[in-house]
matplotlib code that plots the C-alpha trace (Angstrom):
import matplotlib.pyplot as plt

x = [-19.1, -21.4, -20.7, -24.0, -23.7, -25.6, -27.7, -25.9, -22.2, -23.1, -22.3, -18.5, -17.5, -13.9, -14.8, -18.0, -19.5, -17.5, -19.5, -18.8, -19.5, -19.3, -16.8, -18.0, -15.9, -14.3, -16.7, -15.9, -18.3, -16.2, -12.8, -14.2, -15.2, -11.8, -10.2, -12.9, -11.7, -7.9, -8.0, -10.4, -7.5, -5.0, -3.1, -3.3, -3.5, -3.7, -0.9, -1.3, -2.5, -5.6, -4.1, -3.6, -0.5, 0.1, 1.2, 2.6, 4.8, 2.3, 5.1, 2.4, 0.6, -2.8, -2.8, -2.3, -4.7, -7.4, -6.9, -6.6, -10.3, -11.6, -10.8, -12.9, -15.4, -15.8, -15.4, -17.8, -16.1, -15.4, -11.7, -10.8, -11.9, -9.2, -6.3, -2.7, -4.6, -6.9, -4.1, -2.9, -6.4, -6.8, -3.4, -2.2, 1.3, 3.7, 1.6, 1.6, 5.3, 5.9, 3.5, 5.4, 8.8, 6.6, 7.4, 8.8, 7.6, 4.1, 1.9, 1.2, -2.9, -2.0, 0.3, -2.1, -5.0, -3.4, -2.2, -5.9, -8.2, -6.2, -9.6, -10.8, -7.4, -7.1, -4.8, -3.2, -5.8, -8.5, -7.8, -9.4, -6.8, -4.4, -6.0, -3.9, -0.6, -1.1, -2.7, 0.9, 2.8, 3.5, 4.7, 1.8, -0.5, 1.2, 0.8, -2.7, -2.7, -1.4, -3.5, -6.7, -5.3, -4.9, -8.3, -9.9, -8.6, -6.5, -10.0, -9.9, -11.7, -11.9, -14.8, -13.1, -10.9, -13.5, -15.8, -12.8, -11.6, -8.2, -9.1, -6.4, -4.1, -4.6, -3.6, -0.1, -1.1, -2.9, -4.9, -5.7, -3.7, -0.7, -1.2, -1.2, 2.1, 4.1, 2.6, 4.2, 1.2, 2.3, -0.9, -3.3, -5.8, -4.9, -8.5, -8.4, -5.1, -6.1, -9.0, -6.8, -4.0, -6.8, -8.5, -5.2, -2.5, -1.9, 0.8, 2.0, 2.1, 4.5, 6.7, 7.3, 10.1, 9.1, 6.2, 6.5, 9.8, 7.0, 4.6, 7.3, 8.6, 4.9, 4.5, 8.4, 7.1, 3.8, 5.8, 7.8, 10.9, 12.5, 13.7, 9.8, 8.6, 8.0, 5.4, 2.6, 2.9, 2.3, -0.7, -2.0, -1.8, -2.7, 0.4, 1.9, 1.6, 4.2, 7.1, 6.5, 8.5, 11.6, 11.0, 13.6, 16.1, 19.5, 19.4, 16.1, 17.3, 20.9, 20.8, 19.2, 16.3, 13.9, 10.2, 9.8, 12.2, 10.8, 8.1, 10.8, 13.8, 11.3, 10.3, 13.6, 15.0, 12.1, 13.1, 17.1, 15.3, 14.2, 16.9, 20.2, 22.5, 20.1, 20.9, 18.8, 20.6, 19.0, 15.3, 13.9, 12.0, 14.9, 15.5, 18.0, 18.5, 20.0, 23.5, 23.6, 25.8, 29.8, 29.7, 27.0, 28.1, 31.4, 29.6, 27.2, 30.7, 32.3, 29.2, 29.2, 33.1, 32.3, 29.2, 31.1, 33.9, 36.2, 38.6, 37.4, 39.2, 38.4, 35.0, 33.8, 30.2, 28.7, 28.6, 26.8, 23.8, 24.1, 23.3, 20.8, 22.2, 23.8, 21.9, 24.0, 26.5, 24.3, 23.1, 26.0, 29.3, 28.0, 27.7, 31.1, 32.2, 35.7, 34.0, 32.8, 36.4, 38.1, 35.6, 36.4, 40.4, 40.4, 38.5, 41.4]
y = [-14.6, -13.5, -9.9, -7.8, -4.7, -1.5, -0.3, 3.4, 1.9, -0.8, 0.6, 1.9, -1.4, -2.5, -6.2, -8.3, -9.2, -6.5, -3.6, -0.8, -1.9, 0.6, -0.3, -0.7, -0.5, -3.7, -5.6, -7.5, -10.2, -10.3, -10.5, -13.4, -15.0, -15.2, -16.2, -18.8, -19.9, -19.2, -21.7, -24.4, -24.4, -24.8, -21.5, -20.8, -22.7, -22.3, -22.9, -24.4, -20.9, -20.8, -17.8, -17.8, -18.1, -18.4, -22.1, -21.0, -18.6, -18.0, -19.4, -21.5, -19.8, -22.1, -21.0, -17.1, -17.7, -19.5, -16.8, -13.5, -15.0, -15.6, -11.7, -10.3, -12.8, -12.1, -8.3, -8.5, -5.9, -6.3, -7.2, -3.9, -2.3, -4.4, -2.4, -3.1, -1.8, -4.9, -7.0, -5.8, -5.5, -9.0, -10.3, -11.2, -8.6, -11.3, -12.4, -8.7, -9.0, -11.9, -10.0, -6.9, -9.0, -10.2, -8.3, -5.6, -2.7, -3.1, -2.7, -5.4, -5.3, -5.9, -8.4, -10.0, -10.0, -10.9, -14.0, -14.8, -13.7, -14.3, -15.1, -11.2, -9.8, -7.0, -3.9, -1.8, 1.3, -1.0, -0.9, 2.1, 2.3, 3.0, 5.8, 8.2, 6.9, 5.7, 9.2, 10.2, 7.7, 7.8, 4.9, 3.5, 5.5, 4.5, 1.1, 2.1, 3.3, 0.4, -1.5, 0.3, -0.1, -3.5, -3.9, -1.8, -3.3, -0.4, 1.7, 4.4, 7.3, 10.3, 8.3, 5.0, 6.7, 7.4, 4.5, 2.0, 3.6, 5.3, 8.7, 9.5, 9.4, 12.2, 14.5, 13.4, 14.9, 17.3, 15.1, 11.7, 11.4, 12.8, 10.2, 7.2, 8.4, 8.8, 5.2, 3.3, 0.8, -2.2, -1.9, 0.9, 0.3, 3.0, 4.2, 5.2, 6.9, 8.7, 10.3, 11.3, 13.0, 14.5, 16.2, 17.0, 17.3, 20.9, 23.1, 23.5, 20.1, 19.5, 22.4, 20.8, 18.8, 16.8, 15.8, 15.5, 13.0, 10.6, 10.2, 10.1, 6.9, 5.7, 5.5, 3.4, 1.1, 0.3, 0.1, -2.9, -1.1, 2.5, 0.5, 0.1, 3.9, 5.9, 8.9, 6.5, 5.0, 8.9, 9.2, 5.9, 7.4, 11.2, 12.3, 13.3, 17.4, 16.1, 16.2, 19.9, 20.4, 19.3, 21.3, 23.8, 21.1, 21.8, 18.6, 18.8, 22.7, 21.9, 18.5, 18.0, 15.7, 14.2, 14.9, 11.5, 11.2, 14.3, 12.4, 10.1, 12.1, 13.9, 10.2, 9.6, 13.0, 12.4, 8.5, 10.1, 12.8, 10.4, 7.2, 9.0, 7.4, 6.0, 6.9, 7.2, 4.2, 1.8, 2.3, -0.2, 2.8, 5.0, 8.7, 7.5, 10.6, 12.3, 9.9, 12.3, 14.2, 12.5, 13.3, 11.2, 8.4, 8.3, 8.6, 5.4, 3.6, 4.8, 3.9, 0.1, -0.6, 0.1, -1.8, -4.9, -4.0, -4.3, -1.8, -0.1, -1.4, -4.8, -4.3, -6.3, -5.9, -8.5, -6.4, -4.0, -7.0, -8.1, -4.8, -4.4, -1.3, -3.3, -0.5, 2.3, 0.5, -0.4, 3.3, 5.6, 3.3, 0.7, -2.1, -1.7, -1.4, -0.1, 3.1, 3.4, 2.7, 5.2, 8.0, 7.3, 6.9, 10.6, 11.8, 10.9]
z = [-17.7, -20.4, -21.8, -22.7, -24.5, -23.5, -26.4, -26.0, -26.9, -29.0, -32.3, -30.4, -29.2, -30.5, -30.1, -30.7, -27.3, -25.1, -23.3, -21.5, -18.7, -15.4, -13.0, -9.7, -6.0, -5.0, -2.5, 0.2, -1.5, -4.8, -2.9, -1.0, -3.9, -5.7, -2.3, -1.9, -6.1, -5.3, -2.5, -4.4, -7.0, -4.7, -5.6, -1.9, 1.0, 4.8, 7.5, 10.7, 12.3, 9.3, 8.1, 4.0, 1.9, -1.8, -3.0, -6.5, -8.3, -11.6, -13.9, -15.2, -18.4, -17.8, -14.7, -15.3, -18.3, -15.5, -12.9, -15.2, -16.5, -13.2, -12.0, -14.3, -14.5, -10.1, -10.6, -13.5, -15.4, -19.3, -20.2, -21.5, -18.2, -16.1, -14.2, -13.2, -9.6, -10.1, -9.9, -6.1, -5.4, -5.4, -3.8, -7.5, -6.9, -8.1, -11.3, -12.2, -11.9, -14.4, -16.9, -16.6, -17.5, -20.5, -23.9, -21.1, -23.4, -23.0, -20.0, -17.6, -18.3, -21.7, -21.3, -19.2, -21.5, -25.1, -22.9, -21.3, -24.4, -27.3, -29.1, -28.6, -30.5, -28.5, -29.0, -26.9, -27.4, -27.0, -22.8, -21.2, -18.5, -21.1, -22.7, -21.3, -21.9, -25.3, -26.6, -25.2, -27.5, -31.2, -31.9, -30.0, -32.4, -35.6, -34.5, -34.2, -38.1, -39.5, -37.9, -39.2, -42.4, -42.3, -40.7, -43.5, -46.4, -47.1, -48.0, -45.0, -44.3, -41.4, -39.4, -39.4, -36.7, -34.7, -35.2, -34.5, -31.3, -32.8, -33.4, -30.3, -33.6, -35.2, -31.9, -33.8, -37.0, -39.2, -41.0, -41.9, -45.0, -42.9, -40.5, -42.9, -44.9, -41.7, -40.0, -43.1, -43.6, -45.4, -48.0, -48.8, -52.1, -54.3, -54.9, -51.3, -50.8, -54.1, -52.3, -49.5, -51.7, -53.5, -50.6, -48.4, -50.7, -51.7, -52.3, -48.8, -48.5, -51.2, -50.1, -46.7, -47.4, -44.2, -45.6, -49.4, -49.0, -46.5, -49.2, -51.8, -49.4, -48.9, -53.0, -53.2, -50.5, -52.4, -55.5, -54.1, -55.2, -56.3, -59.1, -60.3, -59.6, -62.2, -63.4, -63.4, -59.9, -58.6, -60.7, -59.1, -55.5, -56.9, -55.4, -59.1, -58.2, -55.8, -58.9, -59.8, -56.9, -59.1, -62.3, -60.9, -60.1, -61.4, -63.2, -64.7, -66.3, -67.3, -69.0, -72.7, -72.2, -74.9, -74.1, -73.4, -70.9, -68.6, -66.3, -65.8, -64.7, -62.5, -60.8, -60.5, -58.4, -56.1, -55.5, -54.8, -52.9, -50.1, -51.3, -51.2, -54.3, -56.0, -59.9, -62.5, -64.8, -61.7, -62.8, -65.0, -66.8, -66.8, -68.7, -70.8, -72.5, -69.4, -70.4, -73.7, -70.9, -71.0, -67.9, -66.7, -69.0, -67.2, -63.4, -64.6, -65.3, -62.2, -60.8, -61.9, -60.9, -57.2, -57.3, -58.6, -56.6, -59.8, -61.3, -64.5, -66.8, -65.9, -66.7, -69.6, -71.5, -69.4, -66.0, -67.9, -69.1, -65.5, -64.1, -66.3, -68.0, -70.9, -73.2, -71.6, -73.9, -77.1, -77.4, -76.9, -77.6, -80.3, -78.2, -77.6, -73.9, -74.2, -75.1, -72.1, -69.9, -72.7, -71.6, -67.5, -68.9, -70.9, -67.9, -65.5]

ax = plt.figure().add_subplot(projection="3d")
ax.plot(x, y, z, "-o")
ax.set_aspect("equal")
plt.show()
């Protein structure tokens, strides 16, 4: 069946070549039609009385794919208009069954057409019947998100919502920049995100705890790593107003830190304010002057037995260069890593 579009949806069509096409009643005509097909397959058959029976169980995927095609072709609907009601409609009760087993979670329409129109890559919002379930669903709409994302290159805006058929998101959210550092996207381009932060990220924002440790996560997951975060990577995403939250941090006010070492201790209590033990020693950038503080010195140490899962004083300098904190050693015990289990030994 050829899909036309109507001039008056054109430009809100999900999918090239799909229209919003009006659903009409089922007619007797179209019912006798897929019966008249059904039996020309062979999928039904007659007994000795005439009357109809089916003559398979649909465990057949070319067969499903065949019939599922045929429906909507004979009801001259578009894809996305089809119904799980379309399905008893037409006697086809037991295929619905075996798409309802399919990736349970989901629907049976949907199962039903990612199986018989793989080429249209169709989602789970795309299907009208759906809309009200899936406006209902979260995890439905982050799916949604990530999606767009990925769709978009990572450059989103406010109408790309709308003009793609997801704007059902955002009855989860405040705003689009909320949306898109709760969904988790795999990739967003910087430039874009920036915009985002920049037009939604304000003071309330980084006072919600909520909200403030989901973009702090959403930076670490575009980083690749905590370990690679630092004052810059907050700048890149405009989210760096996000680290004046910390000023007051206990840390921050009682330890001696160089200037030069302040952007970074902030970078690194909002990484351990959303990854819980993660210490500042671990970042390849790290504030190095915050282990002026003995006590700090002796945590790192501490730190570094139960990672290796050996006792302190078995420690020797090169669990320190294979940890990659060999210069916890080089600046503040001479290269000398005894130092370093004297201090935990006097602390004891």
């Amino acid at each position: 069946m050829e899909i036309k579009k109507e001039a008056a949806t054109a430009g809100k069509d999900m999918h090239e070549g799909l229209a919003s096409l009006s659903r009409k009643e089922y007619s007797r005509s179209a019912k006798a039609d897929f019966l008249s097909w059904m039996e020309s397959e062979g999928y039904v058959i007659r007994d000795g009385n005439g009357k109809l029976k089916f003559n398979t169980n649909w465990r057949n995927k070319e067969d499903r794919i065949k019939s599922v095609r045929k429906l909507v072709e004979v009801m001259n609907i578009s894809p996305l208009d089809l119904k799980n009601g379309d399905f008893f409609e037409m006697g086809l009760i037991e295929m619905l069954k075996i798409y309802s087993l399919k990736r349970g979670s989901f629907p049976a329409v949907f199962n039903a057409l990612k199986e018989a129109y793989p080429e249209l890559e169709i989602n789970l919002w795309d299907i009208r019947s759906l809309n009200g379930t899936i406006s209902k669903n979260r995890e439905t709409a982050d799916e949604a998100i990530r999606w767009l994302v990925k769709k978009k290159s990572g450059v989103v805006t406010e109408d790309d919502f709308k003009n793609n058929g997801v704007s059902f998101v955002l009855s989860f959210y405040n705003n689009v920049f909320d949306a898109i550092i709760f969904s988790k996207p795999d990739f967003l381009e910087s430039n874009s995100i920036k915009v985002l932060a920049g037009k939604y990220l304000d003071k309330a924002f980084a006072n919600n705890v909520n909200k403030r440790r989901a973009a702090i996560s959403t930076i670490i997951k575009l980083s690749g790593s905590p370990k690679s975060v630092n004052y810059q990577s907050f700048e890149r995403y405009g989210m760096e107003s996000l680290l004046s939250c910390y000023l007051q941090n206990p840390i921050f006010l009682n330890n001696f830190i160089k200037p030069e070492d302040e952007s970074k201790l902030l970078a690194w209590l909002a990484i351990s304010d959303v990854i819980k033990d993660f210490k500042a020693w671990e970042m390849e950038d790290p504030p190095k002057s915050l282990l002026l503080n003995r006590k700090t010195r002796i945590e790192s140490t501490v730190w570094l037995s139960s990672v290796l899962h050996k006792s302190v004083y078995r420690l020797s300098y090169a669990d320190w260069e294979r940890s990659g904190i060999e210069w916890i050693i080089n600046e503040f015990y001479g290269g000398n890593h005894y130092g370093a289990i004297h201090d935990v030994m006097d602390s004891v």
